[in-house]
N, C-alpha and C positions, 0 to 999 in steps of 0.2 A: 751267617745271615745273608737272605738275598739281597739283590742289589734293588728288587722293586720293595723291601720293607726298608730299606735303608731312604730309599727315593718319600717312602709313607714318613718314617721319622723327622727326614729333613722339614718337610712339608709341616710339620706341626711343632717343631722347635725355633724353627727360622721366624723370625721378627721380619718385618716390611721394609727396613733399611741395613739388613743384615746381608752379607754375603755368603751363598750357600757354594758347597759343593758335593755335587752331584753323580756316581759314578754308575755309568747304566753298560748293562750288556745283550742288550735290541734293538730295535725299534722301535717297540711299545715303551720301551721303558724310557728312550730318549725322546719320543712326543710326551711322554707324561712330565717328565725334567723340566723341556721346556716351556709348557703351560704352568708351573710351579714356578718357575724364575721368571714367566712374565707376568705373575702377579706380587713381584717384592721389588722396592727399588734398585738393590743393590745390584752389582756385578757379578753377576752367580757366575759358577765354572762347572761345565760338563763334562766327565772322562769319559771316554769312549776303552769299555776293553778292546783290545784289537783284536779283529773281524771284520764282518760280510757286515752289514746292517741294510736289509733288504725291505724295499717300499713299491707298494703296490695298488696307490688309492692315494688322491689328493685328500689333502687333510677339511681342506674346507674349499668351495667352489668360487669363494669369493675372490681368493690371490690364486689358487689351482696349485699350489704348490704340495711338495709330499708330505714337509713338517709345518707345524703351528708357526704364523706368520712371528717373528723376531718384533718383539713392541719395548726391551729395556733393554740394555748391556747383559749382557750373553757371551761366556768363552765357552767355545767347543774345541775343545782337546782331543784331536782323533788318534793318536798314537800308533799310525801309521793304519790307522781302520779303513774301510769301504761305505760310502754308502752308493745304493745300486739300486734304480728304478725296475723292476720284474712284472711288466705290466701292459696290457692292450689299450690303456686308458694312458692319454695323453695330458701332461701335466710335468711343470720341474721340480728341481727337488729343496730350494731354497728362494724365501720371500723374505728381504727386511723392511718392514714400514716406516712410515716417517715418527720420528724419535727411538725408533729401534737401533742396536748397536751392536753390532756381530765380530766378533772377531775366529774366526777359522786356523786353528793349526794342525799340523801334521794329517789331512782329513783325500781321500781320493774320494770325485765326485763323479758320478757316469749315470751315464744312459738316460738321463733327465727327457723329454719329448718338445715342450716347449721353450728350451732350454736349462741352463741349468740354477743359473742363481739372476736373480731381478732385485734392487737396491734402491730405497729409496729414502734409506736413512744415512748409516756410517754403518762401512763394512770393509772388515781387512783379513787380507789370505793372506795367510805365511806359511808354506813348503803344502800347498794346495795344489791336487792335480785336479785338473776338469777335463774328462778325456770320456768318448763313444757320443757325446748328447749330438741331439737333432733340434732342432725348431723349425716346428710344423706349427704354421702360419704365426710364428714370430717372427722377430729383426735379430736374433741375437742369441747368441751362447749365453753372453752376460750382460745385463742390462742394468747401466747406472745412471740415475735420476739425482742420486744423493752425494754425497763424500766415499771414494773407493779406495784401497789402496793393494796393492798386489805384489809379494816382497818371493823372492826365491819360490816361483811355482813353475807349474807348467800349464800350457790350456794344448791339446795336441787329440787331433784326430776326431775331431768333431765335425759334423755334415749339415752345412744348410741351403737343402735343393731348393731349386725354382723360387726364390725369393720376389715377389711381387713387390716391396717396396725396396727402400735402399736399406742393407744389413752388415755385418759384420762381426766376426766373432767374439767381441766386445764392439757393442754402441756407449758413449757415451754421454749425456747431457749436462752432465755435473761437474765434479773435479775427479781425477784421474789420478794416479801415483802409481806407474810401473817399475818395479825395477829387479832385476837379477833374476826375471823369469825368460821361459821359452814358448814358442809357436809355433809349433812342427803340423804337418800332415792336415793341416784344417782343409775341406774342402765346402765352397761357395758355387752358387750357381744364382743366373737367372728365369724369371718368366717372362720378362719384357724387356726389351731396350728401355736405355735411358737408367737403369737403375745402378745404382751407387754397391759397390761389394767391396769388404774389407778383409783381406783376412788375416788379420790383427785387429786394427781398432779402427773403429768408425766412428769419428770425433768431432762432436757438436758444440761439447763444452770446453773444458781449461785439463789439458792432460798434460803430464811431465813423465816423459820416458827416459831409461838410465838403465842399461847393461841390459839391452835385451838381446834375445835371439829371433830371427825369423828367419824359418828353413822349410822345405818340402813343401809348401801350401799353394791351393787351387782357386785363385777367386776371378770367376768369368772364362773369357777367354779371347782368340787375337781377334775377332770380327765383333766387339763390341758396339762400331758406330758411336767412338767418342763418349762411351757413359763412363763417369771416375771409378776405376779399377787399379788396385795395387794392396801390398799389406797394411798400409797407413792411407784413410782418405779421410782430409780435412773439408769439410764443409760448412753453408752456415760463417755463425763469427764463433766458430771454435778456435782454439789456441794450441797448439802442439807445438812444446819442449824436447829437441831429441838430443840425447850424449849417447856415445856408445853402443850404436846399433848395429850389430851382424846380419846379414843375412845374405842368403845365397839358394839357388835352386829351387826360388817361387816364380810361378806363372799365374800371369803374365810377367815378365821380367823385364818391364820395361823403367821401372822407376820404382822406389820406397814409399814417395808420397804423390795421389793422388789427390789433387782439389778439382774442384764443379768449374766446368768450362765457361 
């Protein structure tokens, strides 16, 4: 039995407060999962067989993201899967809305345009890579407005040129939760003086970091004219908790944490 008649069955046996689980092996089959568990209350679980799972079109133009926006508690179980943006159209690859609930495991994210994931409900990575994405005319790799939390991942190797406002490869607005993840090879750039580059976090709101790494990353450079530059800039009445932070061999290398002059 395939996995998209299994995906049919679920859909017509499953009750409204029922928890389903889901086992898809594409794309199509995990936007159809999705749209299926975000019309039932429960906590549905998506298995991802391990592979490529390859996106080439925003799903809808309204969040521009590649899957159906996150609107109920949602597990995605990638079991060491890909998913992988393959496309001239610019758009990322995850949107959770407000009362949405995403929780991400074992899942690698790339190539995303806009970035890669945007939050503005509850959304938690555990052993998540976010690595290639770009944002083009965004702020951000990862973008949280809601409750985040980021357990044993990595975000590495992600590029965000000519940034016109203030960015970093997580902005924050919300509440934050790092811990036992890495930040390698991210590279930041400016279009104007005066703007704000993180490459780590760029924290607006209530972030707590714990056992991180920050190594090999690029944000700005030494003739900035005074605009806050480093892997951490706190601005704003944000709040940053640090325990246990590594880093070594990012430039600018003048400091961890940058705040607004």
């Amino acid at each position: 039995m395939s996995a998209r008649t299994l995906l049919v069955i679920f859909a017509i046996v499953a009750t409204p407060a029922a928890a389903t689980v889901f086992p898809v092996t594409d794309s199509d089959e995990l936007i159809t999962a999705i749209d299926i568990a975000n019309s039932t209350a429960g906590a549905d679980i998506i298995t991802l067989e391990r592979g490529l799972f390859v996106v080439t079109r925003a799903h809808a133009e309204s969040h521009q993201a590649a899957l159906p926006e996150i609107k109920t508690p949602i597990v995605i179980r990638g079991n060491g899967s890909e998913l992988r943006r393959y496309s001239n159209d610019d758009f990322r690859l995850i949107h959770v809305a407000e009362g949405g609930h995403l929780r991400l495991e074992g899942l690698v994210l790339a190539e995303g345009s806009l970035g890669a994931i945007r939050n503005h409900g509850v959304a938690e990575l555990r052993r998540v890579t976010l690595v290639d994405s770009t944002a083009r005319g965004a702020q951000a790799i990862v973008e949280n407005y809601g409750e985040m939390r980021i357990d044993h991942s990595q975000l590495s190797f992600n590029t965000l040129a000519g940034a016109a406002r203030d960015a970093g490869t997580i902005i924050n607005w919300g509440t934050l939760s790092l811990t036992s993840t890495t930040f390698q090879g991210n590279r930041l750039s400016r279009r104007f003086d005066g703007v704000a580059l993180a490459s780590t976090l760029l924290n607006y709101g209530t972030a707590d970091i714990h056992d991180i790494v920050i190594a090999e990353n690029i944000a700005g450079d030494e003739d900035a004219n005074g605009a806050p530059q480093a892997p951490l800039v706190n601005l704003g009445n944000g709040r940053l908790t640090l325990k246990l932070v590594r880093e070594h061999d990012n430039s600018p290398g003048d400091a961890l944490v940058a705040r607004a002059l």
